[in-house]
C-alpha angles and dihedrals in degrees: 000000000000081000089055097048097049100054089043083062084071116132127251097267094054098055085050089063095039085062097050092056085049090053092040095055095032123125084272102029087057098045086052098049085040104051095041090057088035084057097034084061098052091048093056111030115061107239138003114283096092104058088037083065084042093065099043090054095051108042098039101076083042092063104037082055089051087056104040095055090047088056095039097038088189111177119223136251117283114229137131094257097057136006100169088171092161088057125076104231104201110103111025115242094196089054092051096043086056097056092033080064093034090055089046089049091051085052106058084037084061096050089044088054096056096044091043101042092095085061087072132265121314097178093135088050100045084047095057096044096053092047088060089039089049090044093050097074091051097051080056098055091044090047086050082055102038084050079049086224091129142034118239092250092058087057101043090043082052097043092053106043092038094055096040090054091043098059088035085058088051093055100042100059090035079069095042090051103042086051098062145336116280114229 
């Protein structure tokens, strides 16, 4: 709880961003982040099989998450910045919406970077992106401390499954796919 107490000293300007994470990587802000990549990527890839892959790397951490809180039923913590009681609060959902968007968005950035690799070489570029994507999650799971909705243990648990099944997710369709065509 002295962890708690000290983010929730935050100043303004902090919780302002905290709840803009929380608005980003809510139920809506996610289905929004998630359907626009989901349809960039059936604009620009020919067929099906890569959004497929999208959404089952993005859904996939969500509703692990959504499992995992109904088995665990873990109340939150109770503060004056946020008392969420009708919410589970392990794992945390915020936490797995973000890396559910991040992995789409690496994704795409993936794809981009095939079709793209005859244009010349963006490392530097690439680099730089997936520093702020990877960084995105994490912001999440400190703005869900600093709102005092969640204990630390709730984001790291979220940050580390999500990203494991995530990545998991990625590899697993990127076999699926490599063995066969997908019709």
């Amino acid at each position: 709880m002295k962890i708690l107490e000290q983010f929730q000293k935050a100043p303004h300007l902090l919780l302002a961003i905290s709840t803009g994470f929380g608005q980003a990587f809510s139920i809506a802000g996610t289905a929004l982040i998630v359907s626009l990549s989901l349809l960039y990527l059936v604009w620009t890839q020919r067929g099906w099989v890569q959004p497929l892959r999208g959404a089952i790397i993005a859904v996939t951490p969500m509703m692990v998450t959504l499992v995992v809180k109904v088995i665990v039923n873990r109340s939150r913590p109770g503060t004056s910045l946020g008392n969420l009681e009708d919410d589970p609060s392990f794992p945390s959902g915020h936490v797995a919406a973000s890396i559910s968007c991040v992995a789409l968005l690496f994704l795409i950035m993936q794809l981009r970077h095939v079709r793209e690799s005859s244009r010349g070489n963006r490392y530097f570029l690439r680099l730089a992106v997936s520093v702020i994507l990877m960084l995105i999650p994490v912001m999440t799971a400190v703005s869900r401390l600093i709102l005092g909705v969640h204990y630390p243990s709730d984001v790291v648990a979220s940050l580390i499954l999500n990203a494991l099944l995530a990545a998991s997710m990625g590899v697993i369709t990127q076999q699926e796919i490599m063995a066969g065509p997908l019709h």
